[in-house]
C-alpha positions in Angstrom: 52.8 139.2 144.4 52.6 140.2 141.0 55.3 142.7 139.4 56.2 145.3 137.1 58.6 147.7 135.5 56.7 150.8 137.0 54.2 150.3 140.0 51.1 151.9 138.9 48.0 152.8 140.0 45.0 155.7 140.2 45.9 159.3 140.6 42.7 160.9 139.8 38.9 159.9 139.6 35.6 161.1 138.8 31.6 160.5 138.1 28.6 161.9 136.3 24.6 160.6 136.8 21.9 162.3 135.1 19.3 164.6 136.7 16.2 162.4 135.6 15.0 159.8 138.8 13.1 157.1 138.3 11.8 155.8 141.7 10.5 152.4 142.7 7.1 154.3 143.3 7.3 155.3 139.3 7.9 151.8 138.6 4.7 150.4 140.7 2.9 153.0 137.7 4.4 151.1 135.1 4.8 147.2 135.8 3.3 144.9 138.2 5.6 145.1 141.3 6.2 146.9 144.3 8.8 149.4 146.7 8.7 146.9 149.2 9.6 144.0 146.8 12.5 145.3 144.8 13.9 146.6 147.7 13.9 143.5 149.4 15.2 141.4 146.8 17.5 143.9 145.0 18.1 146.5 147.8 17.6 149.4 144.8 15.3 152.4 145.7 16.1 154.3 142.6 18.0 154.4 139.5 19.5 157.6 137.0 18.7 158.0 133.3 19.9 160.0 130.7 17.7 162.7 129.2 16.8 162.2 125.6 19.3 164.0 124.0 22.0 162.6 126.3 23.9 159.2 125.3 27.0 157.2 126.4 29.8 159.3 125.1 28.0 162.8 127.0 27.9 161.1 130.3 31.6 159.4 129.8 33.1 163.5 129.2 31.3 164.8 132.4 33.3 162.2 134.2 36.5 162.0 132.6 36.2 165.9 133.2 36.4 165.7 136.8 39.1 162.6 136.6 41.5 164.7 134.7 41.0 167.4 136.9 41.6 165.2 140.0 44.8 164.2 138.1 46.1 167.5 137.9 46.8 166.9 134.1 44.9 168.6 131.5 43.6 166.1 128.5 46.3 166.4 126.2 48.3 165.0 129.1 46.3 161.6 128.2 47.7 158.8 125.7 44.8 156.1 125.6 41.6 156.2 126.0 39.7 153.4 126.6 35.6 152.8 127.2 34.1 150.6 128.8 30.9 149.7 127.5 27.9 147.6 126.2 25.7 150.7 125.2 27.9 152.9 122.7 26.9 155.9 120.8 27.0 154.0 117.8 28.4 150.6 116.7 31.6 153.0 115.4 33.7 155.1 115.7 34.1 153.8 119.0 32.8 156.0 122.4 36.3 156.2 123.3 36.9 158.2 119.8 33.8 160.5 120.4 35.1 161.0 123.9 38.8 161.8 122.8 37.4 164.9 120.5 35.1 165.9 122.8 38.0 166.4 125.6 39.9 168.0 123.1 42.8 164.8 123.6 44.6 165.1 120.8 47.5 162.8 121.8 45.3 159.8 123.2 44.4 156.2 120.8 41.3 155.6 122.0 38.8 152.3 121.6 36.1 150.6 123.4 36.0 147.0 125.5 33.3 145.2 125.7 32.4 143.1 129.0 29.4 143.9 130.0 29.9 144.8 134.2 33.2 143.4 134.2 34.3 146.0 131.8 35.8 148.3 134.0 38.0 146.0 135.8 39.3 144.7 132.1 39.7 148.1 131.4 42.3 148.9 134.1 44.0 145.6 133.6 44.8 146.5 129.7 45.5 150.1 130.5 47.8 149.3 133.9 50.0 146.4 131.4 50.4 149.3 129.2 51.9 151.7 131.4 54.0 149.2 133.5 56.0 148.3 130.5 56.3 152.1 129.8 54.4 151.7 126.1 52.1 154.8 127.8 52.5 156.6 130.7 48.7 158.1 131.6 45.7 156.6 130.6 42.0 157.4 131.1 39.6 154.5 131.7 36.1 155.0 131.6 32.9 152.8 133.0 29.9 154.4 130.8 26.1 153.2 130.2 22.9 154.4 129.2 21.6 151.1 130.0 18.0 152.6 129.8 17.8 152.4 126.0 18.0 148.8 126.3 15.8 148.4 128.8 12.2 146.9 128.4 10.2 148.5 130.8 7.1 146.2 130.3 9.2 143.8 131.4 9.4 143.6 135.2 12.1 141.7 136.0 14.9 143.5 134.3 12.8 147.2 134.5 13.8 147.4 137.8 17.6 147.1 137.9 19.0 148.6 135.4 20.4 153.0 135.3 22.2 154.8 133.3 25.9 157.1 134.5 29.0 157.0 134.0 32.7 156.4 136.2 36.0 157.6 135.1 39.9 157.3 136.8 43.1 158.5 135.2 45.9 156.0 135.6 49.6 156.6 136.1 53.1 155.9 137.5 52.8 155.8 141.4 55.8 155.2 144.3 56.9 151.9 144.9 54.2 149.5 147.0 51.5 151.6 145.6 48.9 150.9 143.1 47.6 147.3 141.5 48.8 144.6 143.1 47.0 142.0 141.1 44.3 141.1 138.6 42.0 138.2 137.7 40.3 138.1 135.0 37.9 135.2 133.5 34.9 134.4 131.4 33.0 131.4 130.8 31.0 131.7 127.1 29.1 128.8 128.0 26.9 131.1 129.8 26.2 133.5 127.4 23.0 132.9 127.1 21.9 133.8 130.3 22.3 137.7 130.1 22.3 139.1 126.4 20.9 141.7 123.7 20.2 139.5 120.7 19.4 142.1 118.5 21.4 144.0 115.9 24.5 142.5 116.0 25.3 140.5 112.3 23.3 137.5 114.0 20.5 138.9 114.2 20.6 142.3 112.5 17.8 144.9 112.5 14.8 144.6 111.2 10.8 145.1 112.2 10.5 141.7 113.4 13.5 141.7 115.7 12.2 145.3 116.6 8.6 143.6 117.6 10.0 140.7 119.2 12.0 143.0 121.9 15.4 141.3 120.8 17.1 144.4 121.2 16.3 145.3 125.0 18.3 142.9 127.5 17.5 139.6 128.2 18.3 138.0 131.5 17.9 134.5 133.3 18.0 136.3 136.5 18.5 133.4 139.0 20.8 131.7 136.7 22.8 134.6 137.0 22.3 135.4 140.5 24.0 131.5 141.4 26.8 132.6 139.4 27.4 136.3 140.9 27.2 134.8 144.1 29.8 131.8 143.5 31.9 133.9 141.7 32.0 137.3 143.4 33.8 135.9 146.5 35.8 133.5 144.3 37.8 136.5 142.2 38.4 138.8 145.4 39.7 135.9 147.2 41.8 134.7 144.2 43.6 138.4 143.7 43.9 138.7 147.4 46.4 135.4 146.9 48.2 137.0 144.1 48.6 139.9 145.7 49.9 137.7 148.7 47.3 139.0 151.2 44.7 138.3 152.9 41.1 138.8 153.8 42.2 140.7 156.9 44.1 143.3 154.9 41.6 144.6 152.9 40.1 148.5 154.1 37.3 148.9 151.4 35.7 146.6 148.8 34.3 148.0 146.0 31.5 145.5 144.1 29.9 145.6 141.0 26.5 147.0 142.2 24.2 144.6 140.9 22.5 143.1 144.0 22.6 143.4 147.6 22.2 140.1 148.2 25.1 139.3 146.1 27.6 141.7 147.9 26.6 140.3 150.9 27.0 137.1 150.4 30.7 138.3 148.6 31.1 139.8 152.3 30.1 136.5 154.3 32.9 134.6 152.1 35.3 137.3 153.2 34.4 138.0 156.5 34.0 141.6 156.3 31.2 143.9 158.2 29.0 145.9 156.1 30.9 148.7 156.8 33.6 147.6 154.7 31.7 148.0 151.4 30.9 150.9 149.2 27.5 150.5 148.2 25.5 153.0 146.4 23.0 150.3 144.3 20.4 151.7 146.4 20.6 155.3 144.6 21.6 154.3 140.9 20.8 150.7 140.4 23.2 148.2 138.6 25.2 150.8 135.9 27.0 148.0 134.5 30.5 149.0 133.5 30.0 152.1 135.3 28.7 150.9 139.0 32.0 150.3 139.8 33.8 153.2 139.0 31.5 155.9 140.1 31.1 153.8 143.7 34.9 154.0 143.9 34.7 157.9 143.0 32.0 158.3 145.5 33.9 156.9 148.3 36.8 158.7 147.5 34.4 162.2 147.8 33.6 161.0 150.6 36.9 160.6 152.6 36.4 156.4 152.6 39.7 155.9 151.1 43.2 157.0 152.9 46.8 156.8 151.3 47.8 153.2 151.9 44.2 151.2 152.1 43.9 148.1 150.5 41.0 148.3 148.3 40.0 145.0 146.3 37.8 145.9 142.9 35.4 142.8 141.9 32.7 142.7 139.3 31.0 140.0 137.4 28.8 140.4 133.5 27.0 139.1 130.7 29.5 136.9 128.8 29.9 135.3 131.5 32.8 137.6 132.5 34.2 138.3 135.9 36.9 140.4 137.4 38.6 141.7 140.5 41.7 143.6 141.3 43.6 144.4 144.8 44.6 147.9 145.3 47.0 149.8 147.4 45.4 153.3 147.5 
């Protein structure tokens, strides 16, 4: 088991989705496929997205909001901030920075990490290290997309997956035999490739041809990247569980990167687990990227799916290739 100075873990969370639907139906009006086929192969029925005057930063405050609430802190009671995130309001000052003035957190740094879905799971990582060796002692970390502005919606194979929301938690101190018991993190560049935005970055800045070409909606190899969900998904949960020095049988709830459900359940086969021990929501919001886990984790703690002492385990894969997973004690 991994240790540190100060056993820490989540004391409040929270989660924001926009109004605006977008069903499978709508989708049959826009691009050749069907209900019947994405839910089949995806298990998504619908998807959120932002309204127009909405971006990352808006839906990051409504669920930070409810976080800090949850907490019982107000913001100033925060040190760092940090975003999670592959859509950001702008390339700078960071969404974390927008976010900090907009909660009125005067005391909080504040930046953004970029991991595509695995962000979340990096994010508590960097934020738990920080408060176990006492450098902070609460930190908000915040899963946030608006993944529909770099969406192609001609494009059928990516149209379908892909919503816009936003999770938040508030980490701090917790008692002994509480809170994160281990990480893994990892990331293969080789596969970058496979799931990307090539345009408007310093490689391929903007311009009307990268604008025409579509290099700057996302791009994705999608059975590529389904192999390598479904190898590594399993692979990281059953990694932490062996730092954490438990088992599959210990775990109470995993929470997955909602990207598929044919990858969680093939995460579930590898870990023996029923159905019934998996929050999944991918069938409401789609895959939110570095916010599908964090607003299934506040879900199932609205819903009553999470008791002092359960062992959750956190896992997530993303563009990069990056992957992630974290066990828990609740």
């Amino acid at each position: 088991m991994e240790l540190s100075l100060h056993p820490v873990g989540i004391i409040g969370s929270g989660k924001y989705v926009p109004d605006r639907i977008l069903s499978n139906q709508e989708l049959e009006q826009m691009v050749e496929t069907n209900d019947e086929w994405i839910v089949t192969r995806t298990g998504i029925r619908e998807r959120r997205l932002a309204a127009p005057e909405q971006a990352t930063s808006d839906l990051a405050y409504e669920a930070s909001k409810q976080a800090i609430e949850a907490a019982g802190l107000t913001a100033e009671d925060i040190d760092l901030i940090i975003v999670a995130t592959i859509t950001p309001d702008m390339f700078f000052p960071s969404t974390a920075c927008l976010l900090q003035d907009k909660l009125g957190a005067k005391r909080a740094a504040a930046f953004d990490l970029s991991a595509a879905c695995s962000g979340f799971i990096y994010g508590l990582a960097t934020a738990s290290n920080m408060i176990a060796t006492g450098m902070y002692k609460h930190v908000l970390v915040v899963g946030a997309e608006t993944l529909s502005r770099i969406t192609d919606y001609t494009d059928r194979n990516t149209c379908i997956l892909f919503g816009d929301g936003a999770g938040a938690v508030v980490l701090g101190p917790v008692e002994q035999g509480r809170g994160f018991q281990s990480f893994v993190l990892g990331a293969d560049g080789s596969g970058g490739e496979l799931l990307k935005v090539d345009g408007g970055g310093s490689r391929t800045p903007a311009t009307e041809e990268s604008v025409q070409a579509k290099q700057h909606y996302i791009q994705m190899a999608g059975n590529d990247v389904f192999k390598f969900a479904v190898r590594i998904m399993g692979g990281a949960a059953e990694e932490a569980l062996e730092k954490a020095g438990l088992t599959k049988e210990d775990i109470d709830l995993l929470v997955p990167h909602q990207a598929n459900i044919r990858i969680i359940r093939s995460a579930l086969t590898r870990l023996d687990l029923p159905e019934e021990k998996a929050m999944i929501n991918l069938d409401k919001y789609g895959n939110v990227s570095a916010a599908s886990i964090p607003i299934a984790l506040a879900e199932a703690v609205e819903e009553g799916r999470v008791k002092q002492g359960d062992c959750l385990v956190l896992v997530g894969f993303g563009g990069g290739l990056t992957w992630g997973a974290s066990v828990l004690k609740w």
